[in-house]
DSSP file (Angstrom, degrees, kcal/mol; ACC not computed):
  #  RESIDUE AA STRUCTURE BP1 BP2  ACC     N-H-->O    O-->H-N    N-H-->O    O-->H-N    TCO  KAPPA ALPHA  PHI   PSI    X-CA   Y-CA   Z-CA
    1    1 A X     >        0   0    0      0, 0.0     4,-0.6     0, 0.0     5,-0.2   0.000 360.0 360.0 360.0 -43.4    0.0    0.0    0.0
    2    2 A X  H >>  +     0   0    0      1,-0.2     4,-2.1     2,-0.2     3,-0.6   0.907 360.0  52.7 -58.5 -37.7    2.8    2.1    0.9
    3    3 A X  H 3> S+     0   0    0      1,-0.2     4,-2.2     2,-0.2     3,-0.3   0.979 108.3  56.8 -69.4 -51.9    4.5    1.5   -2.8
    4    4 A X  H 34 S+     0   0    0      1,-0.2    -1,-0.2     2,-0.2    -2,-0.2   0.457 105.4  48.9 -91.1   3.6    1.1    2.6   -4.2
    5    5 A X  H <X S+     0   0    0     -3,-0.6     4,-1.2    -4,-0.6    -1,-0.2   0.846 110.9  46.6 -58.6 -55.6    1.2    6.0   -2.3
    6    6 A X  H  X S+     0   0    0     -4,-2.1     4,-1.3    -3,-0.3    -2,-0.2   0.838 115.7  47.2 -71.0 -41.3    4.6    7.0   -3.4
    7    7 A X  H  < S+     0   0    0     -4,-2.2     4,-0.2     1,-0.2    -1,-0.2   0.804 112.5  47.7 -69.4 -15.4    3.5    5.9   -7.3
    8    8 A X  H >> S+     0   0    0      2,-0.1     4,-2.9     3,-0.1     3,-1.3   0.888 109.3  62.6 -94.0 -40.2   -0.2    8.0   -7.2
    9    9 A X  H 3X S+     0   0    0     -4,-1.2     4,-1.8     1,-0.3     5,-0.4   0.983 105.5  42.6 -70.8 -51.3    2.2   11.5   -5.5
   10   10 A X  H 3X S+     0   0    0     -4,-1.3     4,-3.0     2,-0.2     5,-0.3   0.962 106.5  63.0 -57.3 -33.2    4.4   11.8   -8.6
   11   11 A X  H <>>S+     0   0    0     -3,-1.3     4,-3.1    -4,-0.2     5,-0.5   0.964 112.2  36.4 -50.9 -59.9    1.1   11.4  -10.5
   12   12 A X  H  X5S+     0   0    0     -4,-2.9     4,-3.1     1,-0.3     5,-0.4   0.987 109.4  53.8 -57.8 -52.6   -0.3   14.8   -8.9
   13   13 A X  H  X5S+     0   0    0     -4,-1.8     4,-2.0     1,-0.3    -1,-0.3   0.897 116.2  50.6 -94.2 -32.7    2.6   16.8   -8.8
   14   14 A X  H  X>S+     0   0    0     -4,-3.0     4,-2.6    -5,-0.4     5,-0.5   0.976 110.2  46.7 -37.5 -74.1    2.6   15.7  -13.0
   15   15 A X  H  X5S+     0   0    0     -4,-3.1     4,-1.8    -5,-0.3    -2,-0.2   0.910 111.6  48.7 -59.1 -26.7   -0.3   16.5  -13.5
   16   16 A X  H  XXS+     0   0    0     -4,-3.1     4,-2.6    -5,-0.5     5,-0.6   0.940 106.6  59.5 -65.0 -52.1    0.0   20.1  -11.5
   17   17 A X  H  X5S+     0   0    0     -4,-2.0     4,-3.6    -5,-0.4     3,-0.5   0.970 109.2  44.6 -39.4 -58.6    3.0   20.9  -13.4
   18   18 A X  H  X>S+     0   0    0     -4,-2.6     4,-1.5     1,-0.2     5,-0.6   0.962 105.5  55.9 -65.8 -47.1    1.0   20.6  -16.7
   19   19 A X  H  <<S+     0   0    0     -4,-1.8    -1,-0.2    -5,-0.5    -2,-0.2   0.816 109.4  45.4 -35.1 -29.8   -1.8   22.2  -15.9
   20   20 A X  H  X>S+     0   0    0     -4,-2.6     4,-2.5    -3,-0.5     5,-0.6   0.803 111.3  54.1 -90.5 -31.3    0.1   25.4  -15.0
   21   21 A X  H >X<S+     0   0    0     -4,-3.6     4,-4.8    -5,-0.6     3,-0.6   0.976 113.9  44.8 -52.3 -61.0    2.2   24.9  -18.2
   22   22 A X  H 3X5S+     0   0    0     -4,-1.5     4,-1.0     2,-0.3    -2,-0.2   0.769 118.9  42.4 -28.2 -45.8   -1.4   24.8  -20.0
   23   23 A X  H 3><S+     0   0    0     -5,-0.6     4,-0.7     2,-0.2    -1,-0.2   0.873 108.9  53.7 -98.1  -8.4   -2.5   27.6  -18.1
   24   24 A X  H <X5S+     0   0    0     -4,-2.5     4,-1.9    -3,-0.6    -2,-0.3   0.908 112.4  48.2 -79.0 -68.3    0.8   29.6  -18.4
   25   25 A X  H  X<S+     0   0    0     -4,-4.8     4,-0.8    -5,-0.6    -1,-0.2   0.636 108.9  57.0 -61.5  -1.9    0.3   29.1  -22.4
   26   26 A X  H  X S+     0   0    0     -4,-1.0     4,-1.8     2,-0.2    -1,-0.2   0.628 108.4  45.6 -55.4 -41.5   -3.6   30.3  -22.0
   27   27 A X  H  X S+     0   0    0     -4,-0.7     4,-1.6    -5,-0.2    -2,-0.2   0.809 111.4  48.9 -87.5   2.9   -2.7   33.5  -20.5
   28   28 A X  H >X S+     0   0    0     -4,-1.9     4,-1.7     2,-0.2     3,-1.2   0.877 110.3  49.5 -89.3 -61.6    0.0   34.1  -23.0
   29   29 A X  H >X S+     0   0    0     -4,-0.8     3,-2.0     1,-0.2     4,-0.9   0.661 112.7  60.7   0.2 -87.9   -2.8   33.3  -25.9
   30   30 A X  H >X S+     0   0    0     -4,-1.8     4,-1.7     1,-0.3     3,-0.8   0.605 109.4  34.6   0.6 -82.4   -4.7   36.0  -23.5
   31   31 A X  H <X S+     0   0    0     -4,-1.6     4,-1.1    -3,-1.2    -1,-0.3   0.415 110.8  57.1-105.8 -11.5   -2.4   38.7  -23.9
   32   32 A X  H <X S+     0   0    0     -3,-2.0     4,-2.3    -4,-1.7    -1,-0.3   0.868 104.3  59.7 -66.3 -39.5   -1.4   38.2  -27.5
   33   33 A X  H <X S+     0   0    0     -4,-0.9     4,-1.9    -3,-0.8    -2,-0.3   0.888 108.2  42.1 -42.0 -69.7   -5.0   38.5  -28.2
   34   34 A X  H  X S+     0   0    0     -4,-1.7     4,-2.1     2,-0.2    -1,-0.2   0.932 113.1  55.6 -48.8 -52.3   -5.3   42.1  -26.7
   35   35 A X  H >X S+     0   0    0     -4,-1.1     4,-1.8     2,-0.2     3,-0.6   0.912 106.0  43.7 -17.7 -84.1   -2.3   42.9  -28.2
   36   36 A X  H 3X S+     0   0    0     -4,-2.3     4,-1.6     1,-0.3    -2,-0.2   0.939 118.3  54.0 -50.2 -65.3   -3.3   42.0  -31.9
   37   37 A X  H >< S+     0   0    0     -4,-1.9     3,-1.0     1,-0.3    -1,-0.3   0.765 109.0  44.6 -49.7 -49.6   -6.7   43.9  -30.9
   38   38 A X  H X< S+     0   0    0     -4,-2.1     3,-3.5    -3,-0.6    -1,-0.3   0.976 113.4  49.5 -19.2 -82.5   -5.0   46.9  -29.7
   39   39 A X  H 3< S+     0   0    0     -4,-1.8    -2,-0.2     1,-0.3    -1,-0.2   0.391 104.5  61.5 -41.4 -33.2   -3.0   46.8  -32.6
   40   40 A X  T << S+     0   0    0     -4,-1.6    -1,-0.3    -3,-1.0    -2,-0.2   0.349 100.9  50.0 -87.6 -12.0   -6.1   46.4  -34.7
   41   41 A X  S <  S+     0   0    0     -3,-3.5    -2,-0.2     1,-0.1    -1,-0.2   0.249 108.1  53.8-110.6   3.1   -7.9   49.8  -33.8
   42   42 A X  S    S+     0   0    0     -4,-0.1    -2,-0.2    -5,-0.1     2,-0.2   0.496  93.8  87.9-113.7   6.1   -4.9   51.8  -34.5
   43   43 A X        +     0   0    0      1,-0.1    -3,-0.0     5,-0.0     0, 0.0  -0.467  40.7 176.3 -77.5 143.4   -4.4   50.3  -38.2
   44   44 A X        +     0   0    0     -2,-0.2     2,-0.3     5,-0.0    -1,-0.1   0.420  45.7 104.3-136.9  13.9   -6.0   51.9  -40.7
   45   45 A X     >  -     0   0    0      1,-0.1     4,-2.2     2,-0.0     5,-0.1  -0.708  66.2-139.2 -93.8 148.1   -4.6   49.7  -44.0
   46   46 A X  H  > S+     0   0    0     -2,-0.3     4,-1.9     2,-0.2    -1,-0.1   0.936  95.6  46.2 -85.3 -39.5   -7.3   47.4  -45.1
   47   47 A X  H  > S+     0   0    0      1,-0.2     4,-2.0     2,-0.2     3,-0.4   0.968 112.4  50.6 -56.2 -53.0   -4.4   43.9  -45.8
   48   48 A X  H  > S+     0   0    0      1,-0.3     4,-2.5     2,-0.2    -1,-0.2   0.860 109.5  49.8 -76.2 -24.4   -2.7   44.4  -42.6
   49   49 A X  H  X S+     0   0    0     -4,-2.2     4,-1.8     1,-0.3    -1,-0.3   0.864 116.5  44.2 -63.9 -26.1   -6.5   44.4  -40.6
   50   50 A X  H  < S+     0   0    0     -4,-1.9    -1,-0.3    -3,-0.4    -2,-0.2   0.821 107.1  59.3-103.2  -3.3   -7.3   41.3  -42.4
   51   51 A X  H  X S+     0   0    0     -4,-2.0     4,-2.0     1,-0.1     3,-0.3   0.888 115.7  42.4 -38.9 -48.2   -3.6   39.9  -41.5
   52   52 A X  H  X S+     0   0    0     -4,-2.5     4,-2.5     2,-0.2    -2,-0.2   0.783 105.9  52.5 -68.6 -32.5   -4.7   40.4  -38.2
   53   53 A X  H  < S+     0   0    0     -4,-1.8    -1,-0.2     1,-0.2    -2,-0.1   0.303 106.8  54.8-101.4  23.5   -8.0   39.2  -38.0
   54   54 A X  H >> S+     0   0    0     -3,-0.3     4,-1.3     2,-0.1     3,-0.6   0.788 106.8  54.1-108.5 -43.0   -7.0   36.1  -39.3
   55   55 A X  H 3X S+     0   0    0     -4,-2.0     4,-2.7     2,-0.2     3,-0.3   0.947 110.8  51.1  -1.4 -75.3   -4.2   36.1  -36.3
   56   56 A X  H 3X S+     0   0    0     -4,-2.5     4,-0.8     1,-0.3    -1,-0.2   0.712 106.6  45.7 -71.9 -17.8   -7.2   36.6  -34.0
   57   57 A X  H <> S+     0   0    0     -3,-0.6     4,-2.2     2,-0.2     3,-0.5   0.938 113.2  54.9 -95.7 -27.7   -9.5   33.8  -35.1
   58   58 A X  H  X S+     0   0    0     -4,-1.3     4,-0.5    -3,-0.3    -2,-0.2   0.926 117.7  35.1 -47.1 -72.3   -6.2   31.4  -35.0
   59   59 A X  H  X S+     0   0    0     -4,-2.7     4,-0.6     2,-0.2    -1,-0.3   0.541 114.9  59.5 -81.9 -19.5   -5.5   32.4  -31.2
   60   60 A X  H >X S+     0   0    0     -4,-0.8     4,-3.3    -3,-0.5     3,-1.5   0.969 107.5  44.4 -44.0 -72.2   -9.3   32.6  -30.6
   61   61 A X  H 3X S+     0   0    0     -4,-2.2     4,-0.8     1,-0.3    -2,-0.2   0.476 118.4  46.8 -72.8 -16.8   -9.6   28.9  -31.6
   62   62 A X  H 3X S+     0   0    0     -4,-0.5     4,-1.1    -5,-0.2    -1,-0.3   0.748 110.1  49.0 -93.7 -33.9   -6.6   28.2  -29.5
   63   63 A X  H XX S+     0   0    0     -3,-1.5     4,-2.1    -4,-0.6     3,-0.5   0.932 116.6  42.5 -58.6 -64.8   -7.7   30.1  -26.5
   64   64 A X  H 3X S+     0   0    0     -4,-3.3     4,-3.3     1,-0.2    -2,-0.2   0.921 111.8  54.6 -52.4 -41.6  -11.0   28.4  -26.6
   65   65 A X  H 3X S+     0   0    0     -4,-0.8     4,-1.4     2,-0.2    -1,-0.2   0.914 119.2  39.0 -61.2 -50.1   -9.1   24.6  -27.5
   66   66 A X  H XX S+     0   0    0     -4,-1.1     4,-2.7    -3,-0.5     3,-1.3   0.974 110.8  53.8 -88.3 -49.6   -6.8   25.3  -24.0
   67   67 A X  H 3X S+     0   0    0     -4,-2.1     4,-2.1     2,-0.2    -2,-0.2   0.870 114.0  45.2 -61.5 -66.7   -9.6   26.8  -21.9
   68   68 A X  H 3X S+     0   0    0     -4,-3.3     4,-1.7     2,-0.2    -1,-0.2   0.762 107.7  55.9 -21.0 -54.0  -11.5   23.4  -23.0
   69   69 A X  H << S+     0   0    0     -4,-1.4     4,-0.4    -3,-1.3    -2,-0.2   0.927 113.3  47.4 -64.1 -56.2   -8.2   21.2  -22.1
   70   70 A X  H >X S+     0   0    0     -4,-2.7     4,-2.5     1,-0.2     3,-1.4   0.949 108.3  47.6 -61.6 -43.8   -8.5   22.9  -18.6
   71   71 A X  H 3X S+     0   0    0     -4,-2.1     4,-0.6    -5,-0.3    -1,-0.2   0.882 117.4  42.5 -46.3 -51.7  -11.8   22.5  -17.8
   72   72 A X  H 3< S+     0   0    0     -4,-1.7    -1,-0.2     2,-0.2    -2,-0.2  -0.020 110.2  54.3-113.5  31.6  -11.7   18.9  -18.8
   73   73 A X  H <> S+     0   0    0     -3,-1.4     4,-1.1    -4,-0.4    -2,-0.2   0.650 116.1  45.7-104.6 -62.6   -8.2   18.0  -17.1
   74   74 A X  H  < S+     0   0    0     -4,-2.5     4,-0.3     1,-0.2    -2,-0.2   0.633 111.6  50.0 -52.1 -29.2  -10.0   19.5  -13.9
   75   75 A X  T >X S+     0   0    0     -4,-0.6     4,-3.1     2,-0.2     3,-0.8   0.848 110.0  45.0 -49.7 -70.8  -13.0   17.7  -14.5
   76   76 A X  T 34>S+     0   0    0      1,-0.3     5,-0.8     2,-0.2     9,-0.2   0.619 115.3  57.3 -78.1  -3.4  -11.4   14.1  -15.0
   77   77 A X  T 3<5S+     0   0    0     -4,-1.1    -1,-0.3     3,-0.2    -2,-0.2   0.875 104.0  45.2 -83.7 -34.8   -9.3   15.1  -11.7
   78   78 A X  T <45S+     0   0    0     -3,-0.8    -2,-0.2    -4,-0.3    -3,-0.1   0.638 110.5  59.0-113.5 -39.1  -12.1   15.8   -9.5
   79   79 A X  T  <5S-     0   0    0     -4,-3.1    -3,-0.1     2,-0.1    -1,-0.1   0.706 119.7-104.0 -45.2 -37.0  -13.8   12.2  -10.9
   80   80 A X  T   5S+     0   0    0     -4,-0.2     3,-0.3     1,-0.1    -3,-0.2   0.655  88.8 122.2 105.5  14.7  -10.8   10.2   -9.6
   81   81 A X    >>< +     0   0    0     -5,-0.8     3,-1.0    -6,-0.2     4,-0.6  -0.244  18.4 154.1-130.3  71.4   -9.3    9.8  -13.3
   82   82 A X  H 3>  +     0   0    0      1,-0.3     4,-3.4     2,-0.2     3,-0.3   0.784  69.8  61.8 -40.3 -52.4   -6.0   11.3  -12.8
   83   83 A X  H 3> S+     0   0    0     -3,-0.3     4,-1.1     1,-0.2    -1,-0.3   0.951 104.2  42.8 -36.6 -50.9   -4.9    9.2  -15.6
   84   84 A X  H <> S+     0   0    0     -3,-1.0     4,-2.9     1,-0.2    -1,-0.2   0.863 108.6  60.6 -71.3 -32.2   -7.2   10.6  -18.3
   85   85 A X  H  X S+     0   0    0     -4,-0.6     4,-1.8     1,-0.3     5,-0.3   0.982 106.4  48.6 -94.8 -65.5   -6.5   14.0  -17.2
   86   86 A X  H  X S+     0   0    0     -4,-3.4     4,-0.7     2,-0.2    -1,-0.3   0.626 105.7  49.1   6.1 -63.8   -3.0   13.4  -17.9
   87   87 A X  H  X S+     0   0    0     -4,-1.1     4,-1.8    -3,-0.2    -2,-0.2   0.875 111.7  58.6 -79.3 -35.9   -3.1   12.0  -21.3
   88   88 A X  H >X S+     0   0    0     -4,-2.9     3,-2.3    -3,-0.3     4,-1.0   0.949 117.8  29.0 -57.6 -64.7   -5.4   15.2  -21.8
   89   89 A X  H 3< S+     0   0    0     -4,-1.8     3,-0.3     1,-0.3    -1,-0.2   0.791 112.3  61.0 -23.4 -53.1   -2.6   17.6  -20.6
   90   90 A X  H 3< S+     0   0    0     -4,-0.7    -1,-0.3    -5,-0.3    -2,-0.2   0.822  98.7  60.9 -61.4 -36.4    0.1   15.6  -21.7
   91   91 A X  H <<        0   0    0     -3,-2.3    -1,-0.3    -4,-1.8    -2,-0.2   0.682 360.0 360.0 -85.7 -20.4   -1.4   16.0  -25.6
   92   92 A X     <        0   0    0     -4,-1.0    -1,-0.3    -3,-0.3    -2,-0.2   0.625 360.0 360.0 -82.3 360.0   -1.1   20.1  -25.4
């Protein structure tokens, strides 16, 4: 029982790590997004706004794809299927 303590505590402290990697790349997503938006109200050439707003749905769709990943890493954590929650992580 004791061997199956020690094996599940490395399990967590994985699975914490990734999450914060996962959530560390969400806020940068985050703040590139503002950025580009900024960026997008002071422009006034018609290519470079649709350069951009092809940017923003690309980091939109990415934001939303990690925001997902967290949710349903936290999710399968909170069940008792540390595993799954893992592979989910593991796959970003």
């Amino acid at each position: 029982m004791f061997l199956r303590m020690e094996l599940s505590k490395p399990s967590i402290e994985e699975y914490y790590t990734l999450l914060r990697k996962v959530q560390k790349s969400l806020l940068e997503c985050k703040s590139e997004i503002s950025r580009l938006r900024r960026l997008r109200r002071k422009c006034n050439n018609p290519e470079t706004i649709a350069k951009i707003d092809e940017k923003l749905e690309k980091l939109i769709d990415t934001k939303t794809h990690l925001e997902n990943v967290i949710s349903y890493a936290r999710k399968c954590r909170h069940q008792g299927r540390l595993d799954e929650a893992l592979e989910v992580l593991k796959e970003v």
